[in-house]
N, C-alpha and C positions, 0 to 999 in steps of 0.2 A: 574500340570495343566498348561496349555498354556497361557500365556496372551496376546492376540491379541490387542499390542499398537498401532498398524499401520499396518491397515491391508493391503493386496496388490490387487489386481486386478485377475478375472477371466485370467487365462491365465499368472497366475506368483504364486511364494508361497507369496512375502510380506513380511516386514516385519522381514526378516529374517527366516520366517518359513521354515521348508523342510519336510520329508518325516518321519522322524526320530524324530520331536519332537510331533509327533501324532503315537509311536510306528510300525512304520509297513512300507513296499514299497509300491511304486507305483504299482495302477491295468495296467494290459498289456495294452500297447500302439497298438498291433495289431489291435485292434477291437474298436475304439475310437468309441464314442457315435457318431448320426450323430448332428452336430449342427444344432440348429435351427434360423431364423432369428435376433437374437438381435445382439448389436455393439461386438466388443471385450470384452469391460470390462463385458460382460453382465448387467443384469438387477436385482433389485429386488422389491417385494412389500413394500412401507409404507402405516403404517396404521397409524391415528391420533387420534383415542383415544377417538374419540366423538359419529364418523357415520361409519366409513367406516368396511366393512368383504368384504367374499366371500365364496361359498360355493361350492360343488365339488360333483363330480358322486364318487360312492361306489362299483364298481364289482368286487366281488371279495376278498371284505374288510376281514379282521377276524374280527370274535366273542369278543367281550370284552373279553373272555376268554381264548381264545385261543392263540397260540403263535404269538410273532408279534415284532415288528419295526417301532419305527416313529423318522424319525430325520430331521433336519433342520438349517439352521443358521439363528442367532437371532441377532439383535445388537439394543437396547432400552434407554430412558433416565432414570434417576434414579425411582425406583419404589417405591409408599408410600406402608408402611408396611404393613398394612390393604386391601391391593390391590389387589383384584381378576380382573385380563386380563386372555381370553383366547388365545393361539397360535395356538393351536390346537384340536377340538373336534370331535368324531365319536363318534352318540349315535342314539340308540333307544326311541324315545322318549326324557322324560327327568326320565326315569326309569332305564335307562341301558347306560353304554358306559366309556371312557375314555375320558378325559379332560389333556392336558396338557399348562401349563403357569403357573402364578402366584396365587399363593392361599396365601393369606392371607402376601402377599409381601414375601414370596419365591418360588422359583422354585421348581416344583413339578407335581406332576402328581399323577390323584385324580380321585374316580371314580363317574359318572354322580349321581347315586342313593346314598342318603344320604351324598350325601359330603365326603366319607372317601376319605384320605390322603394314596395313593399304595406308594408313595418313593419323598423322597424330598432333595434337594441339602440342607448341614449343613449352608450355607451360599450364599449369592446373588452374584453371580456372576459380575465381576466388568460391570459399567454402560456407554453408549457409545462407548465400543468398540466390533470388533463383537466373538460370541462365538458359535461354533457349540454344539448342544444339543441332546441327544439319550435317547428314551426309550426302554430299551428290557423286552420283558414278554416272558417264557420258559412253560408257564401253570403250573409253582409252584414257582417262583423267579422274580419279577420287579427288575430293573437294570435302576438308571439312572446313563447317565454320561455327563459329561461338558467339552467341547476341549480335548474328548478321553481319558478320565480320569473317572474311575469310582467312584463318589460321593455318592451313596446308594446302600442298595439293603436289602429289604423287603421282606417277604413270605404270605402280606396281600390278603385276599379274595379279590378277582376282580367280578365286572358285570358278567354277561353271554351273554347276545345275540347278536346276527348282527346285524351292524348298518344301520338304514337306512338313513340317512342325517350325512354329513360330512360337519364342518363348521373351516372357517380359522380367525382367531385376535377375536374369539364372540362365545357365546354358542348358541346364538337365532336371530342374526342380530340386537339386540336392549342392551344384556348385554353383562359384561365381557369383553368390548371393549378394546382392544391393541393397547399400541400407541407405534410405533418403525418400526423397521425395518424385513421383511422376506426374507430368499433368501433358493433353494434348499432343497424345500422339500421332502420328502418320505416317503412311508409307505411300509414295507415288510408284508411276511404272515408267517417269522420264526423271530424266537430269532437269532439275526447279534452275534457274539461273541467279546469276547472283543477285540483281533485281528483284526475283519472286523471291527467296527467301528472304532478303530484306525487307521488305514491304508485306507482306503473310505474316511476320512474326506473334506482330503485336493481333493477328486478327484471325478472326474463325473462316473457312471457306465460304463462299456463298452460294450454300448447295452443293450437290453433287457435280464433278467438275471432271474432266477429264483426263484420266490418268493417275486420278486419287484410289488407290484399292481400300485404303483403312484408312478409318479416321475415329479414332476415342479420346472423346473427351473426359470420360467418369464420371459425365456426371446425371446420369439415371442411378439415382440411389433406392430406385423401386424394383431395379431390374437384381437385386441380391444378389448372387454371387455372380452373376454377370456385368461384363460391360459392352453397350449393345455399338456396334459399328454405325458410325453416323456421316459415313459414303454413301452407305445405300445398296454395297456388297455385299450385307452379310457374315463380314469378318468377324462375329462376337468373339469378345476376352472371356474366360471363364477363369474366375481368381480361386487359384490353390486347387486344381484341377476338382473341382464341386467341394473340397475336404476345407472346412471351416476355420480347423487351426496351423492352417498354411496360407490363410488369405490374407494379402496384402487390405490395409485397413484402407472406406474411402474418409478423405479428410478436408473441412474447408482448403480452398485453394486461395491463395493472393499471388500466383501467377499473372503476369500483367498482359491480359488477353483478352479482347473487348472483341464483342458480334461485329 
């Protein structure tokens, strides 16, 4: 597992990182993503743990059941044990769907109905520094893994349906509240292998790619209370549902994630 001490900036590995201690090369440089307006270092979301989410368009989404990809970097202050934060939720209802963050003060990923626990990290990942995080589901194997490193993997019954609301740091905009940092999210519509999330971590996609639905990076900071999907889906974020003092703040990133 990686430990990102110091991390580096959009636009460098950091830290000493390279290509090599997340298994895998660089994606081609031919076809670089197109940037979108933020600084160099880019941008990410904090959330504070009290008020703040945001919530996001679904076309396209999979099925709780069906195979799929959600990854992100995360960097948080220490989490109490007992600690339910969400980072990430896609549900129907609150009958159906995947939840990933903290459950019950570890990392894990859990299904919307009845609370069961699909695959969880054996241990907390260390606290204020940042850690890239992957869910894979194959429609018979959940996979997580932490700085490209595969930490579980379960063959538990998963939800079934499409989600229709997709929610960031909260399951409902009032619980589950996450307080830390978001940068680089995604969601696919396959199981990434453990190769592609290794080797993606440290890098932006190149272009619009197949099977990516969402892709936010946060960093158009002209798009205000928006964060604009940079798949090419459609999927915008809208921080604190347009309501100014629920929005997740955007903030330099030192995420270590190079074009």
């Amino acid at each position: 597992m990686v430990a990102l001490a110091a991390a580096g900036c959009r636009g460098s590995r950091g830290a000493g990182l390279t290509d090599a201690d997340f298994g895998g090369g660089a994606l081609s440089d031919a076809n670089p993503f197109p940037p979108l307006d933020g600084g160099g270092a880019g941008y990410a979301l904090s959330f504070d743990g009290m008020k703040d989410y945001a919530t996001a368009a679904n076309a396209g989404f999979p099925a709780a059941a069906a195979p799929q990809s959600i990854e992100m970097w995360i960097e948080y202050p220490p989490v109490s044990a007992t600690a339910d934060q969400d980072l990430f939720v896609a549900r129907q209802d609150f009958s159906n769907g995947v939840q990933l963050g903290f459950h019950g003060g570890a990392l894990a990923v859990w299904r919307v109905y009845i609370d069961r626990v699909l695959v969880q990290a054996p241990a907390l990942p260390a606290a204020n520094v940042w850690h890239h995080v992957a869910y894979t589901f194959d429609g018979t194997t959940h996979v997580l893994y932490v700085d490209g490193t595969a930490v579980d993997a379960e063959t538990n019954p998963a939800d079934e349906r499409t989600p229709t609301s997709v929610w960031l740091g909260t399951i409902d905009g009032s619980h589950d509240l996450y307080a830390g940092l978001m940068d680089e999210v995604r969601v696919w519509t396959v199981a990434r292998t453990a190769a592609q999330v290794a080797a993606d971590a440290l890098h932006a996609p190149p272009g619009p790619v197949p099977g990516l639905v969402a892709y936010w990076t946060f960093d158009d900071v002209g798009s205000g209370g928006r964060a604009l999907d940079a798949s090419g889906n459609g999927n915008t974020v809208t921080l604190g549902d347009g309501v100014a003092g629920v929005m997740p703040s955007r903030v330099a990133s030192d995420a270590p994630v190079s074009p």
